[in-house]
Each structure stands twice: as C-alpha cells, then as structure tokens.
py3Dmol code that shows the C-alpha trace and the ligand (Angstrom):
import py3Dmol

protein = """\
ATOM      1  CA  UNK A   1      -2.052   2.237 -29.002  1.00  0.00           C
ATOM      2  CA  UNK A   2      -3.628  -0.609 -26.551  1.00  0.00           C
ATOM      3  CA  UNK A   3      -5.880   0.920 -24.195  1.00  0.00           C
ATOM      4  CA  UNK A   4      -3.169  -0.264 -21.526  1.00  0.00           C
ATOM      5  CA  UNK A   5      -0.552   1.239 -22.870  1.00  0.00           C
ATOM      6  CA  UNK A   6      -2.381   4.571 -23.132  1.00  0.00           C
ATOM      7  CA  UNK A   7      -3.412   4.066 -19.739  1.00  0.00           C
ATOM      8  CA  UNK A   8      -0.211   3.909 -18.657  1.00  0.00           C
ATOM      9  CA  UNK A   9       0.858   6.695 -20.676  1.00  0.00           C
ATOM     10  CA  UNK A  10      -1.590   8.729 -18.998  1.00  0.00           C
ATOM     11  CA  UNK A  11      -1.003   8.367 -15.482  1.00  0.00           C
ATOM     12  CA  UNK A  12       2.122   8.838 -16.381  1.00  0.00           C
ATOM     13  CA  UNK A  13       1.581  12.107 -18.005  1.00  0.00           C
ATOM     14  CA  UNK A  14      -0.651  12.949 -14.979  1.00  0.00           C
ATOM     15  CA  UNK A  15      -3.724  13.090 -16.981  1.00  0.00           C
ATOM     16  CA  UNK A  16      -6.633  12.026 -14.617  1.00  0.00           C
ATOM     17  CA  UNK A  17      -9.107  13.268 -16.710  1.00  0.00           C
ATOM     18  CA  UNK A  18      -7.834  10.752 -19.214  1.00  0.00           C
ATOM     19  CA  UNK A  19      -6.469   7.994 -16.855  1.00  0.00           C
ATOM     20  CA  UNK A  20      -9.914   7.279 -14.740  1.00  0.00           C
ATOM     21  CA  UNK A  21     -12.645   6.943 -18.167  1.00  0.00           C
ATOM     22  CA  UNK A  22      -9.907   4.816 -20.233  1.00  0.00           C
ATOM     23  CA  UNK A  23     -10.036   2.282 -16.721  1.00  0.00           C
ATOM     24  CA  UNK A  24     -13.298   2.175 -16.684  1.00  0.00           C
ATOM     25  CA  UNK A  25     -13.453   2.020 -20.757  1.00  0.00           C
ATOM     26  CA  UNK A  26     -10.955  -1.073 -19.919  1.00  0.00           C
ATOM     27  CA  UNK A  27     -12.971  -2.810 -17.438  1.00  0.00           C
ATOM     28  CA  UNK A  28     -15.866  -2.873 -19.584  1.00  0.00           C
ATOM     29  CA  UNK A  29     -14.324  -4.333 -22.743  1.00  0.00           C
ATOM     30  CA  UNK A  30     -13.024  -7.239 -19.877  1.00  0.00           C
ATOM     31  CA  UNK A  31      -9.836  -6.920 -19.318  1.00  0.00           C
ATOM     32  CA  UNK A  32      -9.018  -7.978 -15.596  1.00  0.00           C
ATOM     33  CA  UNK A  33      -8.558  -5.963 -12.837  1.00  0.00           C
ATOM     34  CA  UNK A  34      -4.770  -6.996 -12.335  1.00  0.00           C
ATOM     35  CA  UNK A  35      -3.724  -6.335 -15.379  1.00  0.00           C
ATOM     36  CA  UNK A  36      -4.720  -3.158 -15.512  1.00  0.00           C
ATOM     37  CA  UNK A  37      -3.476  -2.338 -11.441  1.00  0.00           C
ATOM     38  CA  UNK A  38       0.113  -4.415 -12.808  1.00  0.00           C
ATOM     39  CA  UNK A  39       0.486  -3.264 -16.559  1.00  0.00           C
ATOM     40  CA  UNK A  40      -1.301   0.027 -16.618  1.00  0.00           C
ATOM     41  CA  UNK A  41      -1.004   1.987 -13.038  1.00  0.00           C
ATOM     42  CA  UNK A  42       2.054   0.721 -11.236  1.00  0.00           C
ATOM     43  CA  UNK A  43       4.150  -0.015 -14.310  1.00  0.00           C
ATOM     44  CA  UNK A  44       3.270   4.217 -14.811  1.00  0.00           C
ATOM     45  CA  UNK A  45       4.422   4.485 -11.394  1.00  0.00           C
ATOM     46  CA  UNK A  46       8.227   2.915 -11.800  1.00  0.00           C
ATOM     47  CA  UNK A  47       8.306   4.872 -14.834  1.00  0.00           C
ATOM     48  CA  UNK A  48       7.790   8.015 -13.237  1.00  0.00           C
ATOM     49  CA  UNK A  49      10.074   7.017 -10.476  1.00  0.00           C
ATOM     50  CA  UNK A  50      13.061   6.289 -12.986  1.00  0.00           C
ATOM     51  CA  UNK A  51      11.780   9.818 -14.762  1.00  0.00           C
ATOM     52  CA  UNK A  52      12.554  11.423 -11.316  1.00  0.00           C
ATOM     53  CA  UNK A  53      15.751   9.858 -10.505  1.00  0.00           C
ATOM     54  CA  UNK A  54      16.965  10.843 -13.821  1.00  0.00           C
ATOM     55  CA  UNK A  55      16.030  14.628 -13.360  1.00  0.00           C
ATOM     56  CA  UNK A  56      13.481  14.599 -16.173  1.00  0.00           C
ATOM     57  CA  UNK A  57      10.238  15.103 -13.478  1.00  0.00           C
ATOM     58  CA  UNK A  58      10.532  16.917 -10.430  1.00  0.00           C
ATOM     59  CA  UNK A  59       8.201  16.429  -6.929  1.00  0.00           C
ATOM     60  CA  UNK A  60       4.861  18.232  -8.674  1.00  0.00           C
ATOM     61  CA  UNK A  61       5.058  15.907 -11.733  1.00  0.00           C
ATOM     62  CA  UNK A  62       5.345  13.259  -9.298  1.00  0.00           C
ATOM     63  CA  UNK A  63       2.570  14.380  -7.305  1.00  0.00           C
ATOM     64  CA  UNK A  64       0.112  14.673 -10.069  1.00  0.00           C
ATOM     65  CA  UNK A  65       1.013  11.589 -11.416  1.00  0.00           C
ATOM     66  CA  UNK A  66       0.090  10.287  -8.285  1.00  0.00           C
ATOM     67  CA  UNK A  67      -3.183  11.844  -8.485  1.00  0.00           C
ATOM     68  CA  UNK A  68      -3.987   9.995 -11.908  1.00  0.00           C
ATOM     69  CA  UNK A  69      -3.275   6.842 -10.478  1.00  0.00           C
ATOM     70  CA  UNK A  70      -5.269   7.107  -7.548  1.00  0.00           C
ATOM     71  CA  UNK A  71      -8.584   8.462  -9.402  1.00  0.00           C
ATOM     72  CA  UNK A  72      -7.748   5.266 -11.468  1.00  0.00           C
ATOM     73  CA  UNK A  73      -7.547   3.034  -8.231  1.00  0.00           C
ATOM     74  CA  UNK A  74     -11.068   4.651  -7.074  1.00  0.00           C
ATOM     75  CA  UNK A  75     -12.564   2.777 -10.040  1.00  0.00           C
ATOM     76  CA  UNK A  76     -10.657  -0.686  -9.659  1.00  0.00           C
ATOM     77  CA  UNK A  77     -11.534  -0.623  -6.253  1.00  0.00           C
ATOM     78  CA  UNK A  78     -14.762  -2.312  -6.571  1.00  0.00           C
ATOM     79  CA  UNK A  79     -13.153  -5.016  -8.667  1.00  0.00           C
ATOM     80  CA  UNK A  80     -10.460  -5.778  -6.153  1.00  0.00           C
ATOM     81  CA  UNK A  81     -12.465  -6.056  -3.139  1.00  0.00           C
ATOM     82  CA  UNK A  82     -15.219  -8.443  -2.319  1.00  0.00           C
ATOM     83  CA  UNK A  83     -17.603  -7.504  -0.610  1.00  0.00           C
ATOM     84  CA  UNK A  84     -19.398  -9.311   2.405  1.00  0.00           C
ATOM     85  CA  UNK A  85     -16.913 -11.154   3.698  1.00  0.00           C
ATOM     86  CA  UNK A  86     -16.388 -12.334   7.138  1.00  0.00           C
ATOM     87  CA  UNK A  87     -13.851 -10.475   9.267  1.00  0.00           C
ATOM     88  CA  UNK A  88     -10.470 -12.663   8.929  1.00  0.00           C
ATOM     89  CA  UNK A  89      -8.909 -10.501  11.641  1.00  0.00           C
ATOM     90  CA  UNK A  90      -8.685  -6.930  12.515  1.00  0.00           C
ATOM     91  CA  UNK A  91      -5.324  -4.987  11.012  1.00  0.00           C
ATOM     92  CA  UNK A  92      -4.152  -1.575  11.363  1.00  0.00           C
ATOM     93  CA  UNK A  93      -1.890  -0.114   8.807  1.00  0.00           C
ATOM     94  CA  UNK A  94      -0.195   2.898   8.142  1.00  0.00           C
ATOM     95  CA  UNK A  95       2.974   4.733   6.035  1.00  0.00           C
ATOM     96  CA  UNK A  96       5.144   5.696   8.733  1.00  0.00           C
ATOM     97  CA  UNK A  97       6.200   8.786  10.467  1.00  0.00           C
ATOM     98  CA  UNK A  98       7.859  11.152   8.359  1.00  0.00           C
ATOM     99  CA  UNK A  99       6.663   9.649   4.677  1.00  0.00           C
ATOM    100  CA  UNK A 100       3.761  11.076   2.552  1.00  0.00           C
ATOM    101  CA  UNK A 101       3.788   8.031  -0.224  1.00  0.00           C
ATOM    102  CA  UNK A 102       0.046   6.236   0.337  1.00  0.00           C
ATOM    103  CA  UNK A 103      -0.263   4.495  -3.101  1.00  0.00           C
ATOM    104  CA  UNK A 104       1.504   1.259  -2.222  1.00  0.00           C
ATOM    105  CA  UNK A 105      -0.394   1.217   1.301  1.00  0.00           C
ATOM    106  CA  UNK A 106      -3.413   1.794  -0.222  1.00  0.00           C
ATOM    107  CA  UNK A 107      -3.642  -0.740  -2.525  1.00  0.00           C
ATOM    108  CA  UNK A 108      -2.046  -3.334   0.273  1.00  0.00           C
ATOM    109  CA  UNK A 109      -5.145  -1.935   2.373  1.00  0.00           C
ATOM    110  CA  UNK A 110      -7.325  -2.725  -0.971  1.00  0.00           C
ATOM    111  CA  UNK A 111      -6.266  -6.307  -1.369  1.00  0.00           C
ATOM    112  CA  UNK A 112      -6.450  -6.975   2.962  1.00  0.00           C
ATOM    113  CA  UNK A 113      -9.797  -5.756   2.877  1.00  0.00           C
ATOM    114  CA  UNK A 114     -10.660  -7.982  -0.443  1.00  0.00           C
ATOM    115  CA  UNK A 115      -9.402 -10.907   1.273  1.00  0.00           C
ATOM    116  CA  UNK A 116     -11.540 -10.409   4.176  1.00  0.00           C
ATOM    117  CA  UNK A 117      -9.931  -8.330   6.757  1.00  0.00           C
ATOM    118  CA  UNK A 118     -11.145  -5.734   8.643  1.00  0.00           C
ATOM    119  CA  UNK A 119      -8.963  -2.811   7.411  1.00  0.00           C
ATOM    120  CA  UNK A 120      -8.529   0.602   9.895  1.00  0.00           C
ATOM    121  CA  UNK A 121      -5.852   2.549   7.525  1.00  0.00           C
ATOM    122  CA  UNK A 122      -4.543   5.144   9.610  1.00  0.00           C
ATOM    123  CA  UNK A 123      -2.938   7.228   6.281  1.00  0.00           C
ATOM    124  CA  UNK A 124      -0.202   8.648   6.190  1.00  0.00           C
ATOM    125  CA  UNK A 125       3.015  10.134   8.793  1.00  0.00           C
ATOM    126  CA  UNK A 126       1.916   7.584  11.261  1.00  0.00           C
ATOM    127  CA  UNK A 127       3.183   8.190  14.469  1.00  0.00           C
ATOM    128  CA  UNK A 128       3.788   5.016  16.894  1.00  0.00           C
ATOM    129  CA  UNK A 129       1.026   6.516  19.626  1.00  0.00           C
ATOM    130  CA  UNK A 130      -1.561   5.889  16.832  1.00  0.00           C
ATOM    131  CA  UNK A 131      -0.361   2.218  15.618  1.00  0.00           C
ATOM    132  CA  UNK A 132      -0.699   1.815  19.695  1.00  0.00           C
ATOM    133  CA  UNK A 133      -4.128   3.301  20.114  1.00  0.00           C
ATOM    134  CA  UNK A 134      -5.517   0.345  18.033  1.00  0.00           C
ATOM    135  CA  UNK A 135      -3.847  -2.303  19.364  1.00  0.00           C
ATOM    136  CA  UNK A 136      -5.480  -0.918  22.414  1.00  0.00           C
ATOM    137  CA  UNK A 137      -8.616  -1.104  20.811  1.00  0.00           C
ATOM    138  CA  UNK A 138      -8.552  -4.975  18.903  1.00  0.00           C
ATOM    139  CA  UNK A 139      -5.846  -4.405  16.267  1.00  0.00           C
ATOM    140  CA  UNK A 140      -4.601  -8.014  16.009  1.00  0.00           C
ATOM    141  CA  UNK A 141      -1.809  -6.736  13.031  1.00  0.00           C
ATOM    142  CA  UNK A 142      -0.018  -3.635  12.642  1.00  0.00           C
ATOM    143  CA  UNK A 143       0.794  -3.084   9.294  1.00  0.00           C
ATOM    144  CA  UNK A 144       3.605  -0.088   8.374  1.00  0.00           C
ATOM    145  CA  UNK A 145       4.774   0.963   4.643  1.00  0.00           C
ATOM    146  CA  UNK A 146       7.754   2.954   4.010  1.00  0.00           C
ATOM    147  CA  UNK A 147       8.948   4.256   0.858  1.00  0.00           C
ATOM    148  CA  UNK A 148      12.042   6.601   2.204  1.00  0.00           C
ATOM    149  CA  UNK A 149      15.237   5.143   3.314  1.00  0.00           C
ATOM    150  CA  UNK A 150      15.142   8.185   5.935  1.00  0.00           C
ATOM    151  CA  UNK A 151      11.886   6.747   7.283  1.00  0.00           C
ATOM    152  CA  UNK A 152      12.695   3.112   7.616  1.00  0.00           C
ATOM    153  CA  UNK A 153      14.115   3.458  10.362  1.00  0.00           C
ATOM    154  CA  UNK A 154      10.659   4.884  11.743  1.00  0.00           C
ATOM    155  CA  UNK A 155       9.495   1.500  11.795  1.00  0.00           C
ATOM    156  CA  UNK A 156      12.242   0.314  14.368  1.00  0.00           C
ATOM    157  CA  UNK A 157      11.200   3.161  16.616  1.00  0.00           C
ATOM    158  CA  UNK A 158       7.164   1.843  16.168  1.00  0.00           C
ATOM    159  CA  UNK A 159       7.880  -1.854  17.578  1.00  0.00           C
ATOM    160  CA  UNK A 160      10.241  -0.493  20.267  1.00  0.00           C
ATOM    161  CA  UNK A 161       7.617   1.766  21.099  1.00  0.00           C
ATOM    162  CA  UNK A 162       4.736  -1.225  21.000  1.00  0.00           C
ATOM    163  CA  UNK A 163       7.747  -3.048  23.145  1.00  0.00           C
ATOM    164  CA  UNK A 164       7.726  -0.468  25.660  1.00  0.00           C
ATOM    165  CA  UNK A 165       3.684   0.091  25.758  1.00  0.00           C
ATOM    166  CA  UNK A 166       4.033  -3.494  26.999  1.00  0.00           C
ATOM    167  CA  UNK A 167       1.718  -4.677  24.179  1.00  0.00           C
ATOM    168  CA  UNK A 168       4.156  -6.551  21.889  1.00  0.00           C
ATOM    169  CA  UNK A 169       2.784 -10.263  22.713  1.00  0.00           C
ATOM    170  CA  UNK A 170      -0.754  -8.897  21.695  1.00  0.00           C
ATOM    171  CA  UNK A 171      -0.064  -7.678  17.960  1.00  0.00           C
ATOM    172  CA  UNK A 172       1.946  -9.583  14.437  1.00  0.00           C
ATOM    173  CA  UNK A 173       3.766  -6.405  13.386  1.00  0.00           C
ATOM    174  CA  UNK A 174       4.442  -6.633   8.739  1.00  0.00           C
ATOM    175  CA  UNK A 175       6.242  -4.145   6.958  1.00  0.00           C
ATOM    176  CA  UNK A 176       6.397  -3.546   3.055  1.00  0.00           C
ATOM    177  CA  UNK A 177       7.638  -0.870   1.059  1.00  0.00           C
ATOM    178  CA  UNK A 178      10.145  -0.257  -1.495  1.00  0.00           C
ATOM    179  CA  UNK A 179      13.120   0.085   0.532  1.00  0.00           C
ATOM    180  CA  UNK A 180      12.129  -2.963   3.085  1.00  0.00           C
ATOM    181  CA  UNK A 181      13.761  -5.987   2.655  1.00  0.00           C
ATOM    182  CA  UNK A 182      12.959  -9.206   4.379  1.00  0.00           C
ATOM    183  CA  UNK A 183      16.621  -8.863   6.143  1.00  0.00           C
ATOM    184  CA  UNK A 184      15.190  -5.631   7.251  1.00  0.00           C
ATOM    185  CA  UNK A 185      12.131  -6.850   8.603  1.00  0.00           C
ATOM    186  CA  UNK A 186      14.010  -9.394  10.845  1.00  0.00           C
ATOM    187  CA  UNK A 187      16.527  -6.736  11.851  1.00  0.00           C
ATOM    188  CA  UNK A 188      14.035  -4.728  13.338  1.00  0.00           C
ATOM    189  CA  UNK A 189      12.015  -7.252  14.716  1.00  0.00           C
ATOM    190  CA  UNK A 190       8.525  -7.648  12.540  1.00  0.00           C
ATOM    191  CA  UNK A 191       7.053 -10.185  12.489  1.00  0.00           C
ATOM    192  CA  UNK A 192       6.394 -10.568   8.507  1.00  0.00           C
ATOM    193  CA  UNK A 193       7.509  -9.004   5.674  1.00  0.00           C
ATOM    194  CA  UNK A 194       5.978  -8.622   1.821  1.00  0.00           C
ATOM    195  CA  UNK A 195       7.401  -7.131  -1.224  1.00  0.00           C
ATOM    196  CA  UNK A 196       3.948  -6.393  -2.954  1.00  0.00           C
ATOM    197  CA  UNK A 197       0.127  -6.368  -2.364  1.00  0.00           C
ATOM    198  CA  UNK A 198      -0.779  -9.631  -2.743  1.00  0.00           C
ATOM    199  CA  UNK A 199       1.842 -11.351  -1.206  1.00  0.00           C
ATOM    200  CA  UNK A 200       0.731  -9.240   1.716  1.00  0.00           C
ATOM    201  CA  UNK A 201      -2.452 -11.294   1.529  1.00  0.00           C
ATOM    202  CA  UNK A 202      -0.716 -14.044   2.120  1.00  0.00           C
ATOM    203  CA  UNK A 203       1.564 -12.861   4.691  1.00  0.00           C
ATOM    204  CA  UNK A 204      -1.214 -11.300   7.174  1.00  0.00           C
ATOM    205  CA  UNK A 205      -3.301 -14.909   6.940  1.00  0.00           C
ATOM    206  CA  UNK A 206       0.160 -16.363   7.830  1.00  0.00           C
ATOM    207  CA  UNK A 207       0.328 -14.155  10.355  1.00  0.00           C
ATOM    208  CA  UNK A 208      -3.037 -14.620  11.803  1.00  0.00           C
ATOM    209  CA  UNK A 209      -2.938 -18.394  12.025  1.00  0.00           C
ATOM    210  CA  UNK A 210      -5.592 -18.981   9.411  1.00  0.00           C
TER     211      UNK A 210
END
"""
ligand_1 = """\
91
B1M
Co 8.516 10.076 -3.678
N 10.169 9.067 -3.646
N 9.335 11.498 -2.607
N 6.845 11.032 -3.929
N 8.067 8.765 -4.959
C 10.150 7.720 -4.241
C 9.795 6.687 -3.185
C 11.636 7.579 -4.768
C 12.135 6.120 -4.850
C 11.757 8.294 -6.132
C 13.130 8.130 -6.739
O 14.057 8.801 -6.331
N 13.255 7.251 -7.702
C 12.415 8.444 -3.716
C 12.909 7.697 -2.468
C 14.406 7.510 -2.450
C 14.839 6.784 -1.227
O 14.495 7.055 -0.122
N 15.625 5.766 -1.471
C 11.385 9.504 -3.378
C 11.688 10.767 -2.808
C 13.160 11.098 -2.681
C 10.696 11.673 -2.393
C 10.888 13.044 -1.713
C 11.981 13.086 -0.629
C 11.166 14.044 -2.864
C 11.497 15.451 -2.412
O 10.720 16.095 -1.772
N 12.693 15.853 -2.781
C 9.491 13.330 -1.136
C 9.313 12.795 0.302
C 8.018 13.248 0.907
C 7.732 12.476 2.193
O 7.231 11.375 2.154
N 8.092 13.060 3.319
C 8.642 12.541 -2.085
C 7.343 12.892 -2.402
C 6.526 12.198 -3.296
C 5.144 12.698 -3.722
C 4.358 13.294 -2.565
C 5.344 13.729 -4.803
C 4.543 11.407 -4.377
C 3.651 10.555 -3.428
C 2.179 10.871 -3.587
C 1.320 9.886 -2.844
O 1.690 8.788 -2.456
N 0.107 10.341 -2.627
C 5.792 10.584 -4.671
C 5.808 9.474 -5.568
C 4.571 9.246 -6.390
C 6.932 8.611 -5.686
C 7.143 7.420 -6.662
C 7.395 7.997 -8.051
C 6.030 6.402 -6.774
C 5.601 5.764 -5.447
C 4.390 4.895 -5.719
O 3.280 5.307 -5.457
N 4.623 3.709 -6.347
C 8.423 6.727 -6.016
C 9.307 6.031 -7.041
C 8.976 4.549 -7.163
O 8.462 3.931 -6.267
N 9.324 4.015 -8.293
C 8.974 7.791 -5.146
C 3.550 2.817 -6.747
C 3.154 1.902 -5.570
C 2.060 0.951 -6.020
O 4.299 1.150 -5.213
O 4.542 2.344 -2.994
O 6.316 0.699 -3.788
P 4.890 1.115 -3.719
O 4.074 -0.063 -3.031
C 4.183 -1.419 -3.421
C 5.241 -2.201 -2.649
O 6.317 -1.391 -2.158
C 4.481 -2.888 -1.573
O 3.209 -3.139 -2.159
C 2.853 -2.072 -3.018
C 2.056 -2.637 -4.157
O 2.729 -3.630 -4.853
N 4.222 -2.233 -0.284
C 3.956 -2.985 0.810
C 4.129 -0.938 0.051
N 3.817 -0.814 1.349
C 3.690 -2.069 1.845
C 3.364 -2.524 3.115
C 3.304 -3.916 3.328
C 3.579 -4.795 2.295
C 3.895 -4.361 1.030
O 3.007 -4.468 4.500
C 2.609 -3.658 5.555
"""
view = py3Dmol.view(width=600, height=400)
view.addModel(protein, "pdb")
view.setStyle({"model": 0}, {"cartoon": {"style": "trace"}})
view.addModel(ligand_1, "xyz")
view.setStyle({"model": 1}, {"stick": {}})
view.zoomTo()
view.show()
C-alpha cells in the first residue's frame, strides 16, 4: 500500500500512533506537504464523515479519528507555515457558538498564519462578545467556521452583534465551513466567503486590500 494511502487508512481507523510517524516517514522520503494535508488527512476525514452518515461510525469513532488527524497536522505544521514573515494584517478566527469541529479552522488558521498574518484563534464555541473583544483590541478580520447547519445561523447573530457594538465599519467579517455557501455569506452579511484553506488565503488578502 502507498504510504498515502495507509496514511489515510490510518486516520481513518483512528490510529495516531500510526498516522503521526507514517507523516513524518512521508515528509522525509519528499512527498509535499499538500499532498499529504489533501490525499492523506482530509480525504480520511470525508471518509469518515460518509462512514457516519451511513451509521457505520458513531460520535467516538469520529472523535478519535479526529485525534489522528490532528497529531498528523502537528507535524505538517512546520511545512505549511513560514516562518518570519511580516504581519499582513491582524485576524481573529473562531468555530462558532454552539460547534466543537476545529480541524477545518485550524488548518485555515495554519495557512493565514503561513501567508503572513497575524493569527489570534479563539478555538472553539465562540461566542460574539469574544470575536468583539478583538476587534476592540486591532482585529482587522474576523474569521468564523461552522460545520453544523444548527450553528450557521450563529454567525448571523455574530455580525448583528459586531453591528450593534457599533464596530462593523472597523472589521472584514469571512466565513467558511462545510455548510457555508457563498449565497450564505451574502445573506448574512460577511464580507467574504471561502470553501477551503487556501482559498481563504486568498480571500483575507482580498479582504485586506493587499
Ligand atoms: Co461532526 N458532524 N458532529 N464531529 N463531524 C459533521 C460536520 C457532519 C457533516 C457528519 C455527517 O453527518 N456526515 C455532521 C453535520 C451535519 C449537519 O449539520 N449538516 C456532524 C454532526 C451531526 C455532529 C454532531 C451533532 C454529532 C452528534 O453529537 N450526534 C456533533 C456536534 C458537536 C458540536 O459541534 N456541538 C459532532 C461532533 C463531532 C466530533 C466532536 C466527534 C468531531 C470533531 C472533532 C474536532 O473537530 N476536534 C466530528 C467530526 C470529526 C466530523 C467530520 C467527520 C469531519 C470534520 C472535519 O474535521 N473535516 C464531519 C463530516 C465531514 O466534514 N465530512 C462531521 C475535515 C476538515 C479539514 O474539513 O472542517 O470542512 P472542514 O474544513 C474545511 C472547509 O470547510 C473550509 O476549509 C477547511 C479546509 O479545507 N473551512 C473554512 C472550514 N472553516 C472555514 C472558515 C473559513 C474558510 C474556510 O473562513 C473563516
């Protein structure tokens, strides 16, 4: 089996143990960072998703596959950001209230910070107070992920809330996730939407005016 493959196969299975040394094994015979994030880890991650809708994994399956993939991350982390870079701009990002997913923010957070932002990643079950804090203190984006259709809507209730701090002329607001569409994004008012991590790149420079 190609070291990919049995990657893959081992996030999926939620073998960490396995996943994280077969990364690194990767890395070192050369094969690129991106192939292994696209190919090996999230690839693992739809399958486990389709393995859950389909009632063959339940939540703690999920979860430990989720573990795998982000003891795998830890390692392509280094290869996926640059370090040293000037400060593009200053962006806050979160998952919002109510969701628990922070593998697809993480890794948007990953590529920001590789492309030179200055990164403040709030986690998870973000609460609108705490996007607001930062604005407060510099945050030229806010950045919010949601992977629930029940917590979409938690992203509405975040720009009306920047709306009514009086702060929404100061701040780009993106949103990303799964369930976010760009018709969603304008619905609710953002600013800029992304379906994956590196278009997010390329949304928050957009955004930024740089
Ligand atoms: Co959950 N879960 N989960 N889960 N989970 C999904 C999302 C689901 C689609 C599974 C399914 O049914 N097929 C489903 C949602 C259904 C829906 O709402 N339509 C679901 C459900 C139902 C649930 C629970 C309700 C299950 C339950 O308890 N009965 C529960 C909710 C808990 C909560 O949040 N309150 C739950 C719990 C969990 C775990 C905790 C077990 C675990 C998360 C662990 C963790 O994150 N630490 C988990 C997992 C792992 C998943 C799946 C399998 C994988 C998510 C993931 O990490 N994907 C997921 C199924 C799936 O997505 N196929 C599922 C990999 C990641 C790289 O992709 O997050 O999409 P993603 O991020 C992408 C893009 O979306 C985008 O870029 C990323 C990189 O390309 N992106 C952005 C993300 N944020 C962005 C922000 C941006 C821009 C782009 O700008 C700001």
């Amino acid at each position: 089996m190609a070291l990919i493959e049995e990657i893959r196969e081992a996030v999926i299975n939620g073998q960490a143990k396995v996943a994280v040394p077969k990364v690194q094994q990767a890395l070192d015979d050369g094969v690129p960072a991106d192939q292994i994030l696209h190919d090996g880890l999230i690839d693992a991650m739809r399958e486990v998703g389709r393995m859950f809708e389909e009632g063959e994994y339940f939540v703690p399956e999920m979860l430990i596959a989720a573990r795998a993939m982000k003891g795998a991350l830890e390692i392509l982390k280094p290869y996926l950001v640059d370090q040293g870079i000037e400060p593009l701009g200053r962006i806050a990002i979160g998952t919002v209230k109510g969701d628990l997913h922070d593998i697809g923010k993480s890794l948007v957070a990953m590529m920001l910070e590789g492309a030179g932002f200055e990164v403040i990643d709030l986690g998870v079950d973000v609460p609108p107070e705490k996007f607001i804090d930062q604005i407060n203190s510099g945050a030229q984006i806010v950045a919010m992920s949601a992977l629930l259709t029940t917590t979409m809507p938690n992203m509405k209730t975040t720009i009306e809330a920047i709306e009514g701090a009086g702060l929404r002329d100061r701040v780009k607001v993106m949103v990303g996730g799964a369930p976010v569409t760009n018709a969603y994004a304008s619905q609710i008012g953002a600013d800029g939407f992304s379906e994956d991590a590196s278009s997010a790149v390329r949304t928050a420079v957009g955004l930024i005016g740089k």
